[in-house]
C-alpha positions in Angstrom: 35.0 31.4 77.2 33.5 30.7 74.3 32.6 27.1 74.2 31.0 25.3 77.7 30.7 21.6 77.5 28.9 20.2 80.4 28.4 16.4 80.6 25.4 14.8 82.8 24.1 18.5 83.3 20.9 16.8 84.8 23.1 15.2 88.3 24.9 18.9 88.4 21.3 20.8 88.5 20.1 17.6 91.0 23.1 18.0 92.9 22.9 21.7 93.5 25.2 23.4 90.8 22.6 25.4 89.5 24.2 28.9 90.9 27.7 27.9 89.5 26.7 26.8 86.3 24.5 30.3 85.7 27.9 32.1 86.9 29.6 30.4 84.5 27.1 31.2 81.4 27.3 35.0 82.7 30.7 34.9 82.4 30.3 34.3 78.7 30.3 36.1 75.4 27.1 36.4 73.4 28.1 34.1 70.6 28.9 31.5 73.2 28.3 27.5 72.2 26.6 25.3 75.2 27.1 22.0 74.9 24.3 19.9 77.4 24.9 15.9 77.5 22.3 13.9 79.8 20.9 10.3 79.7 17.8 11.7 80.8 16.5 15.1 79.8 14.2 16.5 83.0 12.3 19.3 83.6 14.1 21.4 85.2 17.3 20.8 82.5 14.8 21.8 79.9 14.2 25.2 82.1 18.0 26.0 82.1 18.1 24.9 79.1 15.5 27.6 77.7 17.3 30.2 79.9 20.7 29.8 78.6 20.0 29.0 75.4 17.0 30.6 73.9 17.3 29.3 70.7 19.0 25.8 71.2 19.1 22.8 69.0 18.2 19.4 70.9 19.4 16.0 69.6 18.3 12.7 70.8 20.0 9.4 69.9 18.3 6.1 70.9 20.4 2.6 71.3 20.3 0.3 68.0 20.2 -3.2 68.1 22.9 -4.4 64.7 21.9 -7.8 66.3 18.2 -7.3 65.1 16.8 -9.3 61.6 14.7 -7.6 59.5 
């Protein structure tokens, strides 16, 4: 596996998938891609975060309003 996408990664780690998601990193190559969507961005998804991806990229998009006058 090269390339793990997981979507709302903050309800698995609040759910209890911790475990399963670590096995699944470990079953990775080094030049793996994680790919972490969540609405919200807690504290403990910034932990696993850290820990599978030391050196990770974080993007944050906000809504816009194209209804809004300037």
């Amino acid at each position: 596996v090269s390339l793990q996408v997981i979507d709302e990664a903050d309800r698995m780690l609040a759910m209890g998938f911790a475990e399963q998601l670590e096995d699944l990193a470990s079953f990775m190559h080094s030049g793996r891609q994680i790919v972490l969507f969540s609405a919200t961005f807690p504290g403990r998804l910034r932990d696993a975060c850290t820990l599978w991806m030391p050196e990770h990229v974080m993007i944050r998009c906000n809504t816009l309003d194209v209804n809004e006058h300037s």
